[in-house]
Every structure is written in C-alpha cells, then in structure tokens.
N, C-alpha and C positions, 0 to 999 in steps of 0.2 A: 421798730425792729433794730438791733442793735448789732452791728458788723462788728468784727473783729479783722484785726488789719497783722497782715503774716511780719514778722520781724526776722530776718534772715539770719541764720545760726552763725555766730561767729567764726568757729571751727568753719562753716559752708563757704564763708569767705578767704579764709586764708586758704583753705586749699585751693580755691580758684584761684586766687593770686599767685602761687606758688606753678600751679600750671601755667597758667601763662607767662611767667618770667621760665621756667624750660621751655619751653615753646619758642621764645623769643629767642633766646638763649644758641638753641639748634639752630632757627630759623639764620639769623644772622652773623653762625661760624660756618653752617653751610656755603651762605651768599658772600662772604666776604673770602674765603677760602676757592669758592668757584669763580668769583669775581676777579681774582689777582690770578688764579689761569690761565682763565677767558683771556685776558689781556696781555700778559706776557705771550701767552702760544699766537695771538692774533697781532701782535706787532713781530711777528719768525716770519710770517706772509709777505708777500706780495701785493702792495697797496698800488701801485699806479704803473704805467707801460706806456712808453712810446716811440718814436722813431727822430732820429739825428740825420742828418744830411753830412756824408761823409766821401769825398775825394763822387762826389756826385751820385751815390745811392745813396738807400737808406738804411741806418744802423740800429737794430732795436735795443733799448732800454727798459730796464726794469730797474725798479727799488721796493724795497719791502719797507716794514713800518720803522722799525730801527732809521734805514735811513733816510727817512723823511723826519722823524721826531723822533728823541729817546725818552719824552717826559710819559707816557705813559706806561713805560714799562720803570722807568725809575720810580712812581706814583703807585705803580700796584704793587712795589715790594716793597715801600715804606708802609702802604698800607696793610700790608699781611704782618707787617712784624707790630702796626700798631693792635691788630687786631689780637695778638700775643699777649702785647704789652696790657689790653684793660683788663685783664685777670692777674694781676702784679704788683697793680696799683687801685688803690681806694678812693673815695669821697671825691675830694677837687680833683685828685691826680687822674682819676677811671673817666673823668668831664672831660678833662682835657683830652685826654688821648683820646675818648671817644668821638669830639672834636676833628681832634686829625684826619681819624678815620674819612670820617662823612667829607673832609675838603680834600680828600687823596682821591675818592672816589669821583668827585666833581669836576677835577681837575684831568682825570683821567678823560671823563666823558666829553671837556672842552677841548684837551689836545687833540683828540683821537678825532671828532668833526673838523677842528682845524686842518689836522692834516688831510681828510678827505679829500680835499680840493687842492690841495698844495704840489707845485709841479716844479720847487725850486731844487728841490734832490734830483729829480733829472736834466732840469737844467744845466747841473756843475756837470752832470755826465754829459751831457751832452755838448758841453764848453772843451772837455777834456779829448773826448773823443773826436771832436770838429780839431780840436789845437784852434778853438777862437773863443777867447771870454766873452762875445757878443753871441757866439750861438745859442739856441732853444730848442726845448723838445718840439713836435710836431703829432699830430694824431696821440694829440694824450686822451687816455681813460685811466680810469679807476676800476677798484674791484671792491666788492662787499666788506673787504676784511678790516676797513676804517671803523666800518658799524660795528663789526664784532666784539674790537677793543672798547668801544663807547658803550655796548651792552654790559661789558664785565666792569666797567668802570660806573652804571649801575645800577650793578650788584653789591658792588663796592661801599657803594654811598648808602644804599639799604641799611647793611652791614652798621652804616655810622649810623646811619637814622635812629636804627632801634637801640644802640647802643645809649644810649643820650636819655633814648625814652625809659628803658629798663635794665640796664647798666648797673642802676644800685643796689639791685636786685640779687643782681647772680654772685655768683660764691668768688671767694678770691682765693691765690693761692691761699696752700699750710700754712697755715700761723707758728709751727715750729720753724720753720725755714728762716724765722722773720728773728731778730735780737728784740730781745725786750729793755725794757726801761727798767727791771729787778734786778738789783746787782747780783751776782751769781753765790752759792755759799762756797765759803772756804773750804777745800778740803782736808780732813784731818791729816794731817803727818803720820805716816807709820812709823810703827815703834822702831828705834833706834837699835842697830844689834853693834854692839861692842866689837866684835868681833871681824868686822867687814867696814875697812880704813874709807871706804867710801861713803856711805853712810854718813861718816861723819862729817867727811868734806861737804856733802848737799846739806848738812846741816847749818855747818858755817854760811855756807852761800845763803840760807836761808834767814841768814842771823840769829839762829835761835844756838842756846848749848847746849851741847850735847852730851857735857856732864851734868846739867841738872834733871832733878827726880822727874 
C-alpha cells in the first residue's frame, strides 16, 4: 500500500511566519513598553523604612527607590528609547540595539534585587539626622516595590529576548524618510523671461547664459 506524505503549501507557511513575527512583534512593544513603566512608577515608591536614634527617641526614615539606586530607572529609559530605536535600524544595527534592549532589561532586574536589601540610603539619613557619620538605621524593612522594579525589568528583557529572536522580521521605518545612494535628477531651469532683471541674475549664479537660445 502506498502512502502519500502531505507537503505543506508554501503560501501555508509564509503566512505562518508572517503571524508569528506580528505576534512577536505586539508581544514584545507591549512588554517592553509596560516593562519601562513598571519600573520607572516602581522606583517613585518607597522601598525601605526605618528608625534613627535621635537626641534619645526614635526618628523614622524612609527612602524610596530613586534614593537607594538610580540605575533602574536610568535602565528602563535607555531601554524604551532602544526599543524605538529597532524599527530605525536594520541587519547588524536592529542586533545591536536589540542587544541593548535584553542587557537594560537585565540590569534593571540585578539593580532592583540589589537594592532590596540595601540600607545604605538610610544610613546617610540617618548619619544626617543623628549629626554622627557613625550612625545606622535601626528596625529596618523593606516593602514589595524592589520586586516591582525587577518584574518590569523582566519584561524588559522579554522585550530584548524576542527582539534578537524575530527582530529581522518586523518592518522598519519608510524607506522614503531614508536618502538613497541614486543621485537625485537635475531639475530643468525654467524658461528665462527677458523681461524680469532677476531671472537673469539666478541665471548668472547658475553659470549658465542667459542670452543664449
């Protein structure tokens, strides 16, 4: 008995592929877009709290994400303007940037657990508040909003992942926007009117005469 073995329609495949590069596409302006949110609104918060020992009470402290670390919010705006920049640029350039993307995202998620645990932002308040560079916070905690930033950072990295993976996929800008390598044509001179002294002066400019046929 003799099988026949299905061969899949050309056209079946391109349009698959063509789905799934939108797909991707969405997926990873979505996440890289909500990713540089997430993290920017999540370092406005309040990442840690605690209390200073001050003329013998105690003085409570706060810091938010800003002042314990600035690398994650300087990381999730480099990383939104790169995620701009891979529909701008082509071939090696769209690798590259896509690159960036995925290490802004990375970076964002390593700062942002760094600072979870980091109690040196209160410490200077609490050095200032005491009036003693040897003082420390005391009864420190944390709050969620470390993770918040490390979540959007990723989404961040998603953003890069898929970039990398289907990046040469998706469209780039107009190609009118772009200059070409065709030199441009010259445009013809209009006709010379005798009678309008200027005329002939942009003529001269142009080195051409203006008394010939």
């Amino acid at each position: 008995m003799e099988y026949v073995t299905a061969v899949p329609h050309p056209r079946s495949q391109a349009e698959g592929s063509a789905r799934a590069s939108r797909r991707s596409l969405a997926i990873a302006l979505l996440c890289g877009a909500l990713g540089a949110a997430v993290a920017l609104l999540a370092t406005r918060q309040r990442w840690s709290e605690g209390t200073a020992t001050v003329a013998g009470g105690a003085f409570p402290l706060t810091a938010k994400g800003s002042d314990v670390t600035g690398v994650p919010a300087a990381l999730a705006i480099v990383g939104l303007a790169a995620l701009v920049a891979v529909f701008a640029v082509r071939r090696s350039g769209r690798l590259l940037v896509s690159a960036l993307l995925a290490l802004c995202g990375a970076g964002t998620v390593a700062a942002a657990l760094l600072g979870a645990s980091d109690s040196s932002a209160l410490d200077e308040q609490a050095a200032q508040a005491a009036g003693d560079t040897s003082a420390t916070v005391h009864a420190l905690s944390h709050t969620a909003w470390p993770y918040v930033a490390a979540v959007g950072g990723a989404l961040i990295l998603l953003a890069g992942l898929l970039a990398l993976r289907y990046g040469r996929h998706w469209p780039a800008m107009s190609g009118r926007y772009e200059r070409s390598g065709a030199p441009r044509p010259r445009r013809k001179p209009a006709a010379l009117d005798p009678d309008r002294p200027e005329d002939l002066w942009k003529a001269l400019d142009r080195g051409e005469d203006p008394t010939g046929a």
